[in-house]
C-alpha positions in Angstrom: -15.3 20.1 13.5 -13.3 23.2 12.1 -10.1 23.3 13.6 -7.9 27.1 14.1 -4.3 26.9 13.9 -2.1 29.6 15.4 1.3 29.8 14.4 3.9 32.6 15.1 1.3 34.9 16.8 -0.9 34.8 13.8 -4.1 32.6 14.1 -5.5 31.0 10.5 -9.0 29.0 9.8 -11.4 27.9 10.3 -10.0 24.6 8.8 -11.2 21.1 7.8 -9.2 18.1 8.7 -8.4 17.4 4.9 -7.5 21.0 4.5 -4.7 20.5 8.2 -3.5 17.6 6.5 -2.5 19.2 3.1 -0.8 22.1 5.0 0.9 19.8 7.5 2.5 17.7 4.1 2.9 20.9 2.3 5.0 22.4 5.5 3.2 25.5 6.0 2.0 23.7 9.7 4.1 21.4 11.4 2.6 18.7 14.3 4.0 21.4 17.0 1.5 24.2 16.2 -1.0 24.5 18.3 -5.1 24.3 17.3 -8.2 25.3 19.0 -11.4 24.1 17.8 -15.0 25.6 19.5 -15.4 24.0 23.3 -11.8 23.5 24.1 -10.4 25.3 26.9 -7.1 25.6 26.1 -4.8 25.4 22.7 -3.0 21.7 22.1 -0.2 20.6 19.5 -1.6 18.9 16.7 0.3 16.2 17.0 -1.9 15.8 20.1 -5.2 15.2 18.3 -7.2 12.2 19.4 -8.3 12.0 15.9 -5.5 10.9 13.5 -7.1 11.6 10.6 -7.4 15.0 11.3 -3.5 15.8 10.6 -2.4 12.4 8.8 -1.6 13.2 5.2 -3.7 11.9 2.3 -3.5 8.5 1.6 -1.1 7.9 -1.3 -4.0 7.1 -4.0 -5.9 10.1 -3.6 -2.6 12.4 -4.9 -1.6 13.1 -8.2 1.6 13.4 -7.6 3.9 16.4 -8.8 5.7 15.1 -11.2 2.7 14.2 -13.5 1.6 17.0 -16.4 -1.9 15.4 -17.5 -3.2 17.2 -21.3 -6.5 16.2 -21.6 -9.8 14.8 -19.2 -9.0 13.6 -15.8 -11.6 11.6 -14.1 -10.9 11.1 -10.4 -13.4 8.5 -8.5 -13.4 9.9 -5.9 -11.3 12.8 -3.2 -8.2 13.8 -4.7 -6.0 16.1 -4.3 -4.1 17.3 -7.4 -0.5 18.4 -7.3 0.5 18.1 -10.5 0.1 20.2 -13.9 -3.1 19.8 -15.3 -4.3 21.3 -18.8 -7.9 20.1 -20.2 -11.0 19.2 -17.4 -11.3 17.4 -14.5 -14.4 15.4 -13.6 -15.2 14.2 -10.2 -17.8 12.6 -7.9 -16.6 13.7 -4.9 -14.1 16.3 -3.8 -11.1 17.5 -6.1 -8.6 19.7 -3.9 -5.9 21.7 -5.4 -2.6 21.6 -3.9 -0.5 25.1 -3.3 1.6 23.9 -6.0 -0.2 22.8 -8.8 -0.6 24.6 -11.7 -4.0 24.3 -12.9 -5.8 24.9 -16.6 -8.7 22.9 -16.9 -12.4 23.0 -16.5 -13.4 21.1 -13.1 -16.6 20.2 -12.7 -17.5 18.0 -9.0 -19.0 17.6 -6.1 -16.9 19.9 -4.1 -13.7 22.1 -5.0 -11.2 23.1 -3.0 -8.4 25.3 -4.4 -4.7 26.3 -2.7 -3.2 26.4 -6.0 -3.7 28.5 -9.3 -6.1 27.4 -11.4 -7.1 29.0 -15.1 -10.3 27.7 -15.9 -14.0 27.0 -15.1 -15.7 25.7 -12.0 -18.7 23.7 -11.5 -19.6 22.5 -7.8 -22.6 20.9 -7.4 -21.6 21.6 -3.6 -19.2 24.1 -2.3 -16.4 25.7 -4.3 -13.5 27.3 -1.8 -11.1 29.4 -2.7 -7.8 29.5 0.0 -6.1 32.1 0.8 -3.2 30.9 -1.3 -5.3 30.6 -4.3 -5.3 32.3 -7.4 -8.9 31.3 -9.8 -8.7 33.2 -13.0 -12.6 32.1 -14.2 -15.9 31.9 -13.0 -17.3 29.9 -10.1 -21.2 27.8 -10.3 -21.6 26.7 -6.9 -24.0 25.8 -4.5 -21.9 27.8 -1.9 -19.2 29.9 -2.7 -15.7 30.7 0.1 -13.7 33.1 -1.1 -11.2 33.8 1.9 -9.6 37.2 2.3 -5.9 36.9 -0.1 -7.5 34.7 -2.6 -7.1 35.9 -6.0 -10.2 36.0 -7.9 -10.8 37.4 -11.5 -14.2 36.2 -12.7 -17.9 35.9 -11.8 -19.5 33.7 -9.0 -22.5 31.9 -10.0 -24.6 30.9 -7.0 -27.4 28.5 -7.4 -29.2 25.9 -5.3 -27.9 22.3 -5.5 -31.2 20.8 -6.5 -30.8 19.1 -9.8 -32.8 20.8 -12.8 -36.4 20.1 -13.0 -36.9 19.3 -9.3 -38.3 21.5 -6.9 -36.6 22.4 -3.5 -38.8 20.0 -0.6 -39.8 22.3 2.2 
């Protein structure tokens, strides 16, 4: 369930746990802030969370890390979350997240997209494609769903479609 964050009188989200777990490694949260999530009475750290997984970081092997430039096709098997320079196309599966640092040229075509970074290039969800308030997307967007939060930078069109595959008609 979508956790909000409030930190220094200024409340953000809704966010996933992935997305928490990015900003807690990237220090723009730290386990003292306090979240609220729909049916809580009150605000709690998130260090308190009865769910780990909701702030743990990612698990090592589904980072690129930093210190990687990559010229060429990255195929990820499943979620990642990309730190690292990346100039060419990514292909994923699953879910490719961009980190607030990386530095993004490439075409990404996946399940679902998550960017925090700056990316120069092409998306192709055949899910959702999110852009973060930190994020800069120069290029357009196909999507089942398209989140553009309010500070994003986007310079492009959005192409929303429905995430049946071609030649198959939607079931009632």
């Amino acid at each position: 369930m979508p956790l909000y964050i409030t930190k220094n009188g200024e409340t953000f989200g809704p966010h996933e746990a992935e997305e928490i777990a990015v900003f807690l490694r990237d220090g723009a949260f730290v386990p003292d802030d306090l979240c609220w999530q729909e049916g809580w009475t009150e605000w709690q750290p998130l260090y308190s969370l009865p769910a780990a997984e909701a702030v743990a970081p990612p698990k090592p092997k589904g980072e690129i890390p930093d210190d990687i430039e990559i010229i060429g096709t990255l195929k990820l098997p499943d979620d990642r979350t990309v730190t690292c320079r990346v100039d060419g196309e990514i292909h994923s599966p699953a879910t490719v997240i961009i980190a607030p640092e990386a530095k993004v040229k490439a075409r990404i075509k996946a399940a679902s997209v998550v960017i925090f970074g700056t990316v120069e290039g092409d998306i192709h969800a055949s899910g959702r494609a999110e852009l973060k308030s930190s994020s800069t997307l120069h290029g357009d967007i196909h999507a089942a769903r398209v989140l553009v939060e309010e500070g994003a930078t986007f310079h492009g069109k959005s192409h929303v479609h429905s995430s049946t595959p071609a030649g198959e008609t939607a079931k009632s």
